[in-house]
Structure formats: structure tokens, C-alpha cells
DOKOLTOR-132418 format. One line per 8 residues: number of its first residue (from 1); their letters; for each residue x, y, z of N, C-alpha, C, CB. Coordinates in pm, whole numbers, plus 50000, padded with zeros to 5 digits. Glycine has a CB too. Layout:
<nodes>
NUM> A> X,Y,Z,X,Y,Z,X,Y,Z,X,Y,Z ~ ...
</nodes>
This chain:
<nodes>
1> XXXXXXXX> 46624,56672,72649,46642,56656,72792,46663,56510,72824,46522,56713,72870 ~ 46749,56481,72923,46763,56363,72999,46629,56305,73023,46833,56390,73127 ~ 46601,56199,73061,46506,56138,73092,46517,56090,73239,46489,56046,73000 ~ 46462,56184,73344,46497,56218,73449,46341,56231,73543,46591,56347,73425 ~ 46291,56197,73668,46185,56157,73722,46172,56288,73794,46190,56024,73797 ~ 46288,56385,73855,46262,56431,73954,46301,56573,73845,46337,56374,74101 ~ 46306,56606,73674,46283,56697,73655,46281,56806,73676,46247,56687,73648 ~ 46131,56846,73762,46130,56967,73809,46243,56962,73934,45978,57006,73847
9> XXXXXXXX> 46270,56932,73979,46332,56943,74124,46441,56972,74079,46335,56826,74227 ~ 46534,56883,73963,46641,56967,73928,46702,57073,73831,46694,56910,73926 ~ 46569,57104,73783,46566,57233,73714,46570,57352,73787,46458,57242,73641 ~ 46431,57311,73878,46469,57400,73977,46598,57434,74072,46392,57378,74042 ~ 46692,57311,74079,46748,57346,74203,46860,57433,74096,46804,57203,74325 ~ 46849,57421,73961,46970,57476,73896,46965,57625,73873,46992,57410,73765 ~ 46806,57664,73905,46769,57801,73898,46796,57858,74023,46632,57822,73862 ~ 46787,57792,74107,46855,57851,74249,46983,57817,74268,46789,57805,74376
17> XXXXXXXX> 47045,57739,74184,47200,57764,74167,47253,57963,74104,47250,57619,74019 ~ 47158,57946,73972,47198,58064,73904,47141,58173,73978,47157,58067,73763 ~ 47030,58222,74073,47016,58313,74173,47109,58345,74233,46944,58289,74249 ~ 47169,58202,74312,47299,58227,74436,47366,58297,74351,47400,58089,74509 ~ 47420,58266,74220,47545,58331,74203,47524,58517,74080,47656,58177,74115 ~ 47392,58492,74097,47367,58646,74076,47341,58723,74187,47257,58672,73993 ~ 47278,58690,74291,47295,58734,74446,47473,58772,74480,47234,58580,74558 ~ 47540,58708,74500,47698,58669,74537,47765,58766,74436,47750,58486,74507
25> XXXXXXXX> 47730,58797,74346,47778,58894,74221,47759,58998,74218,47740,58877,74113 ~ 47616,59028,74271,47552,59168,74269,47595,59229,74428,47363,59157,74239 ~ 47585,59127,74555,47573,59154,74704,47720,59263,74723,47579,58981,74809 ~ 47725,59334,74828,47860,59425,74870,47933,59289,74925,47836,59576,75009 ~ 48081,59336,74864,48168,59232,74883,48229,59257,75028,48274,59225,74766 ~ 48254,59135,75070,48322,59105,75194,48433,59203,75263,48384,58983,75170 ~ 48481,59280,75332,48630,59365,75359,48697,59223,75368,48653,59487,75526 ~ 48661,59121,75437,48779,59031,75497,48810,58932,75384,48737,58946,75644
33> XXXXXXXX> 48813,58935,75282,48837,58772,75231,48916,58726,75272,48861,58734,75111 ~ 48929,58655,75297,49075,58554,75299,49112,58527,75136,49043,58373,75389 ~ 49236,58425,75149,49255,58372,75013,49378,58416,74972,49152,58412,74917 ~ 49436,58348,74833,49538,58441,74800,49536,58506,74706,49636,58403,74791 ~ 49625,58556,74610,49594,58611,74482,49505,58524,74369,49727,58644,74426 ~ 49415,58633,74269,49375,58508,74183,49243,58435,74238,49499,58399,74184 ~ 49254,58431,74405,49142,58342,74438,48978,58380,74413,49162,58319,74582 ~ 48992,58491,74362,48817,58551,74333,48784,58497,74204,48788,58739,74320
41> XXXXXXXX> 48937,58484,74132,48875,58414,73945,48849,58262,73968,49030,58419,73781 ~ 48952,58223,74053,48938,58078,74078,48749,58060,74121,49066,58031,74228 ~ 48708,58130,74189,48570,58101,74244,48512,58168,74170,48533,58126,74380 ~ 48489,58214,74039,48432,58258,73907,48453,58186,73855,48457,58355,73843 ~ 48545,58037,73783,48570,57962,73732,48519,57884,73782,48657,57953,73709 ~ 48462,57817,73906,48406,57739,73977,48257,57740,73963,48448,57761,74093 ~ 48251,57835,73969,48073,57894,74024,48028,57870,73849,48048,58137,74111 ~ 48103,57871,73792,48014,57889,73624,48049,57723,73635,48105,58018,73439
49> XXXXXXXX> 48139,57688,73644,48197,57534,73612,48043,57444,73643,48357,57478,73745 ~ 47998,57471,73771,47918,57431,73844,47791,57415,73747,47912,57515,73961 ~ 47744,57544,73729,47629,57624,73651,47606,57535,73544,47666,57778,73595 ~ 47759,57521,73474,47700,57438,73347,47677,57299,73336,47778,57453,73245 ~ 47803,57272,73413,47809,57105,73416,47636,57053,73492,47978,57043,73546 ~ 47604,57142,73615,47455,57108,73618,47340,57129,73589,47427,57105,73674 ~ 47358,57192,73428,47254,57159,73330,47286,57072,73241,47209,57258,73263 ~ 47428,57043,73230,47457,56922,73103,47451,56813,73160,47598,56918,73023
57> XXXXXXXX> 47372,56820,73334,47331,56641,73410,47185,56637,73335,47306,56626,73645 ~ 47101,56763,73309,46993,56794,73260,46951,56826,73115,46970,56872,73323 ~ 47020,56847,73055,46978,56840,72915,47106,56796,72841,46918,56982,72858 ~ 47056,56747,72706,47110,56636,72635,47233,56703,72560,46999,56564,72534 ~ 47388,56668,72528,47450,56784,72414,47375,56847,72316,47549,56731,72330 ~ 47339,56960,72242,47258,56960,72121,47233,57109,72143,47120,56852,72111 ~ 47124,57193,72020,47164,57278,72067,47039,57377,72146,47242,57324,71965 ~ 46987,57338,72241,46948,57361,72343,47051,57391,72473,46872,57267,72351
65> XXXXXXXX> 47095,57311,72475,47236,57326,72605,47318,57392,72536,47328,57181,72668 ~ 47338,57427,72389,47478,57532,72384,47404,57675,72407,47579,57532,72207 ~ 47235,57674,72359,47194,57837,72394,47219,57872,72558,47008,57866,72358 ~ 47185,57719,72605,47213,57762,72795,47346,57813,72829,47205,57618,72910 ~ 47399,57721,72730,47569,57822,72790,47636,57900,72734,47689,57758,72815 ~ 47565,57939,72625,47569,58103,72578,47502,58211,72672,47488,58122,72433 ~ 47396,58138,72672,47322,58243,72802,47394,58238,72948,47148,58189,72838 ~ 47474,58117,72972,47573,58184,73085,47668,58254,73076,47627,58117,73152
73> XXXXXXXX> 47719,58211,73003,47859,58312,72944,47778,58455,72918,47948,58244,72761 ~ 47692,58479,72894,47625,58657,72883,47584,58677,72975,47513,58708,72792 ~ 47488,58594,73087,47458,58618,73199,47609,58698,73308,47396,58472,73239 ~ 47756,58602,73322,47857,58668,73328,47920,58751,73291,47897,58636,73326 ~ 47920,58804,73185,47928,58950,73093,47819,59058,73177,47861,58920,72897 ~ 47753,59012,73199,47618,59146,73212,47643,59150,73353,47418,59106,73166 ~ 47654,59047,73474,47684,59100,73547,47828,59161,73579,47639,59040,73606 ~ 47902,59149,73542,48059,59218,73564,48000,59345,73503,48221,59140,73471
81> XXXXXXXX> 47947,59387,73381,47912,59523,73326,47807,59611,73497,47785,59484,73137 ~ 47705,59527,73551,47644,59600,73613,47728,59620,73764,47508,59546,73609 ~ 47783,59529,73774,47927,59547,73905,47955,59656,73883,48080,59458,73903 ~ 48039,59678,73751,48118,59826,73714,48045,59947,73730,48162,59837,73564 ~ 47868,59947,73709,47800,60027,73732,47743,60048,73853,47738,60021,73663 ~ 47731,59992,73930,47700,59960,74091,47764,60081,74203,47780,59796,74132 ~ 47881,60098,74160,47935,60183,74288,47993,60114,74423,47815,60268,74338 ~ 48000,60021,74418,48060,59893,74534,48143,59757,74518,47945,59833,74594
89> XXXXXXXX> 48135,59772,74395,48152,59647,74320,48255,59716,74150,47952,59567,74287 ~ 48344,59610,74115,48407,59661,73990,48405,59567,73877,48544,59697,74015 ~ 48409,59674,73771,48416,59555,73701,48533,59494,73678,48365,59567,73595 ~ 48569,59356,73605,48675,59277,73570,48710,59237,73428,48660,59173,73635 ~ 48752,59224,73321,48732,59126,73235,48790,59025,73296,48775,59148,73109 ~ 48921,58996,73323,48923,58863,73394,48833,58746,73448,48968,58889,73476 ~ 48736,58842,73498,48655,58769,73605,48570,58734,73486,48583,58855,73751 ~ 48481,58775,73385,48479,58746,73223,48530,58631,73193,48552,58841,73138
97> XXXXXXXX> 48628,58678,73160,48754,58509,73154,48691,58393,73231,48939,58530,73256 ~ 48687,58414,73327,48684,58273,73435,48562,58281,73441,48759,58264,73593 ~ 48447,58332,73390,48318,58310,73395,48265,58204,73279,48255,58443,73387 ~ 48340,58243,73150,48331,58186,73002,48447,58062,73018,48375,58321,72865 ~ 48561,58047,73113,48590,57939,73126,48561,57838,73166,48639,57942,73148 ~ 48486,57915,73282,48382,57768,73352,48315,57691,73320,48302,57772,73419 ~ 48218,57789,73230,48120,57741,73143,48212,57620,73046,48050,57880,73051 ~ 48292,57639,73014,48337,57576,72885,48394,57455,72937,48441,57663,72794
105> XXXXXXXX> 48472,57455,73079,48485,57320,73166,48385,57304,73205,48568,57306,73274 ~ 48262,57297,73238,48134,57272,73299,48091,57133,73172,48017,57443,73305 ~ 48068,57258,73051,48031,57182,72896,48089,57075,72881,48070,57253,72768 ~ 48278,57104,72911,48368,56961,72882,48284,56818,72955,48549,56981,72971 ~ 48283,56872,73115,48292,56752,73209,48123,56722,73182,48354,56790,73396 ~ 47999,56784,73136,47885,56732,73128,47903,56612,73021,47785,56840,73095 ~ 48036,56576,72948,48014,56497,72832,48121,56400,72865,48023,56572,72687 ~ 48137,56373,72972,48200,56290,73053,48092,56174,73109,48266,56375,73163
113> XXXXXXXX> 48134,56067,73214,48049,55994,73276,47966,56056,73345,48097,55915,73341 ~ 48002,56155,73409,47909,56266,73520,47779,56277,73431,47990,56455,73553 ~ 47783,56289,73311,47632,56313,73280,47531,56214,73313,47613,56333,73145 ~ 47543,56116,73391,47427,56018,73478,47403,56022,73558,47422,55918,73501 ~ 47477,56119,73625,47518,56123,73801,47342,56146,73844,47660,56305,73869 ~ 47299,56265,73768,47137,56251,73805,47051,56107,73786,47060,56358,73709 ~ 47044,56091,73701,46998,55947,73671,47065,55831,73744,47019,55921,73527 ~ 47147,55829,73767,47206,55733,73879,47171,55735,73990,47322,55739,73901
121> XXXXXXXX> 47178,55876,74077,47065,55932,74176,46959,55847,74220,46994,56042,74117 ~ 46857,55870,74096,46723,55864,74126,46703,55730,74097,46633,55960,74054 ~ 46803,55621,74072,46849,55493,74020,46840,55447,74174,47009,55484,73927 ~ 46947,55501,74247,46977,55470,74349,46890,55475,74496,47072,55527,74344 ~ 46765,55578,74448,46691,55611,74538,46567,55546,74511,46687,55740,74551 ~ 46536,55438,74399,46458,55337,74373,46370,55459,74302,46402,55232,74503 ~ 46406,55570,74194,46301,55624,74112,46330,55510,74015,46311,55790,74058 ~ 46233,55480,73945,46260,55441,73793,46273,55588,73656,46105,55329,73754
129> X> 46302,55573,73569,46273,55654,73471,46153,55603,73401,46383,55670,73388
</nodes>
């Protein structure tokens, strides 16, 4: 793990990241979307993008963070399987696709500069580490 002051706070807030988007997954979908074609994978590609890149602000490359984003990439599998079983909701592989893509741009950009952005944060807000 990063060496990070506020820790719990952003562990936590990453667990209420992954709620929202099991809530948003599981919830009856909207009649109105807007949007155009495509735009539901685009925001499955997003929503995982998110997921991962803000645990790779939180834990170090290695392989702790690849079980986390194995476990997202299955977490996205399992819910598209229980969509399909739901009765309101369908399943996709696509949406699969852009779930395991996200993750995998999430992974890219955590190994970018962004991985300080937390630590810079709490830099900026006079935490020390």
C-alpha cells in the first residue's frame, strides 16, 4: 500500500465507489436515457476505469492490486450474469467487454503520474505522511 494518512477514508470511499456501481447495475434501468448508441458500454468502461485506477492511487503495482482487479473484472462478470437473471435487466457480454476494459485502462493510468494524486492531496492539505 501507498503510504497514505487518510487511508481509511480512501479505502473507504473506494468501497462506496464499488456499492454505487453494484447499486446502478443491479437498480431497474431508466425508460428515458438519453445518449447515443454504445453509450451504456462507454459508461461501463468508465465506471470500472474509475474503480481501478482508484485503488492503484491506493495500493502499490504488485500482486495485491492485480487480485483487486481480477476481483473487478469478476465482480463485472457476476453482475451482467445476475442482470440476465433478474427479469428487468439483461445480460450483455459487451458490457463484459467494457467492464474488463476499464479495469485494464484504470491499471494502465494507476502507473502513470496519477498514482500521487492521493498523496499529493493530503500534501496539499498540510497531512504529512
Amino acid at each position: 500500500m501507498r503510504s497514505l494518512k487518510l487511508l481509511t477514508w480512501w479505502l473507504a470511499a473506494g468501497w462506496l465507489l464499488i456499492g454505487l456501481v453494484i447499486y446502478l447495475s443491479l437498480m431497474s434501468p431508466p425508460s428515458d436515457l438519453p445518449g447515443f448508441p454504445g453509450a451504456d458500454k462507454l459508461a461501463h468502461l468508465a465506471a470500472y476505469a474509475v474503480l481501478a485506477l482508484w485503488f492503484g492511487l491506493i495500493y502499490l503495482p504488485g500482486p495485491r492490486y492485480g487480485r483487486l482487479s481480477l476481483g473487478l473484472i469478476l465482480m463485472g462478470v457476476a453482475l451482467e450474469l445476475i442482470q440476465g437473471i433478474s427479469g428487468h435487466r439483461s445480460m450483455d457480454t459487451y458490457d463484459m467487454v467494457a467492464n474488463a476494459s476499464g479495469v485494464a485502462i484504470g491499471w494502465l493510468l494507476a502507473r502513470t503520474r496519477l498514482c500521487g494524486v492521493l498523496s499529493g492531496f493530503e500534501a496539499w492539505i498540510g497531512i504529512s505522511p
